[in-house]
N, C-alpha and C positions, 0 to 999 in steps of 0.2 A: 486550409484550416481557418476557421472565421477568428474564435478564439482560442489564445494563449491558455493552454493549459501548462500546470506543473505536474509531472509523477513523478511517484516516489518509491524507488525497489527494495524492499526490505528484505531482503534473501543471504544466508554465507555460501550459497551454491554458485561460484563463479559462471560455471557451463550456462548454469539458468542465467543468473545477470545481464552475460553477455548476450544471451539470443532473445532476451526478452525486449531489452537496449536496442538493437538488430531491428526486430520486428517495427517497435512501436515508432523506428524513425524512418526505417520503410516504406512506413502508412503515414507518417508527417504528420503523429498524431499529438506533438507533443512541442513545447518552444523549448520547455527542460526536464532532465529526465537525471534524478537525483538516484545514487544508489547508495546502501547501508552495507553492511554485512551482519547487522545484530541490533534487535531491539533497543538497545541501551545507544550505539548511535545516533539512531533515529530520532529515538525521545531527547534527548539534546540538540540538538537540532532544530526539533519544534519549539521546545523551551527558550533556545536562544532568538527564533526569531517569531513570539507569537504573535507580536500585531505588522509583521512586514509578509501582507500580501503578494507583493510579486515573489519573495520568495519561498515562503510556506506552500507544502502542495495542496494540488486537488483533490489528487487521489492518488494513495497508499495501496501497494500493493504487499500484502505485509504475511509472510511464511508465518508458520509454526515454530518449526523445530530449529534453534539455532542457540548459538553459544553465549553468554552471556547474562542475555535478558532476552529468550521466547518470543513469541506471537503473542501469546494471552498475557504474558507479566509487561509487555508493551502495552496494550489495551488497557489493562488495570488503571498505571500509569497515565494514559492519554484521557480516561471517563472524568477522571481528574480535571485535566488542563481543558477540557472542551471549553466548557464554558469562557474561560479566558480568552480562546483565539479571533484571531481579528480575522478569520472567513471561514467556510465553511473545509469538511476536510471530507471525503468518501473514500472509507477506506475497504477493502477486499481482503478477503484472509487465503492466500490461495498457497497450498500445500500437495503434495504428494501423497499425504494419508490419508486412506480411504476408511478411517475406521468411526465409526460411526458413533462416538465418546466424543472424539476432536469437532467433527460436524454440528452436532448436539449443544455441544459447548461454545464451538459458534454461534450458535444460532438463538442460546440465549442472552448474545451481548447485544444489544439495540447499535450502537457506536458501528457494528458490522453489516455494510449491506449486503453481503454474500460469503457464502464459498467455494471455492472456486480449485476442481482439484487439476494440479500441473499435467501435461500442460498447459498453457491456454491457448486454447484456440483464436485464429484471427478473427474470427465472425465474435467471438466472445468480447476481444477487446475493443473491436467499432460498438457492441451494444453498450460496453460500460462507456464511452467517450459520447458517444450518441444521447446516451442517459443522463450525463452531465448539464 
C-alpha cells in the first residue's frame, strides 16, 4: 500500500464490523481502521479531531439504520462541519435496505459518494481505495 489511509466503520452490527475489519486488513488496505457503533460517536469524534489529519478518516463507511443518531442525522450534522475539516473525508452510505426512499435520499446528499448495499463486495472495496 503506497498511501496511509484511514477508515471509518459506522455500523451497530457487530457481525458486520467484525468481517468488514477482517476483510479490509486482509487486503492491507488500510494503516487504521476506526469503528463506531452509532452516528452520534462518530460525529464526536470528527468534532474532536477536525484539523488532525493523521487521525481524521478518508473514508467513512457509514449504515443507515442505527441507534442513536442514524446514517442521515449523521450527515445532517457532518454538511455542517465540512467546511471546517482539515482534509478531505469520502464517505459511503452502505446499508442493508434495498428500498428505494433510503437510496433516493442518498442520492440527494452531495457529502455521499455512493450506496452501497451490504455486503460489500471485495472488488467494490479495492474500487473505492483505488478511487481515493
Amino acid at each position: 500500500m503506497s498511501n496511509p489511509i484511514n477508515i471509518c466503520i459506522v455500523d451497530d452490527d457487530n457481525i458486520y464490523q467484525y468481517t468488514i475489519v477482517k476483510t479490509i486488513k486482509s487486503l492491507d488496505f488500510a494503516t487504521k481502521i476506526i469503528t463506531f457503533s452509532d452516528g452520534e460517536e462518530a460525529l464526536n469524534f470528527v468534532l474532536k479531531n477536525l484539523n488532525d489529519k493523521i487521525e481524521l478518516p478518508d473514508i467513512i463507511l457509514l449504515d443507515i439504520n442505527m441507534p442513536i443518531m442514524d446514517g442521515f442525522q449523521f450527515m445532517e450534522e457532518f454538511v455542517k462541519i465540512k467546511p471546517k475539516l482539515g482534509k478531505k473525508i469520502v464517505i459511503y452510505m452502505v446499508s442493508s435496505s434495498v428500498d428505494p426512499k433510503d437510496i433516493e435520499r442518498t442520492k440527494k446528499i452531495s457529502a455521499i459518494s455512493d450506496y452501497i448495499i451490504k455486503p460489500i463486495e471485495i472488488e467494490k472495496l479495492k474500487a473505492i481505495i483505488e478511487h481515493l
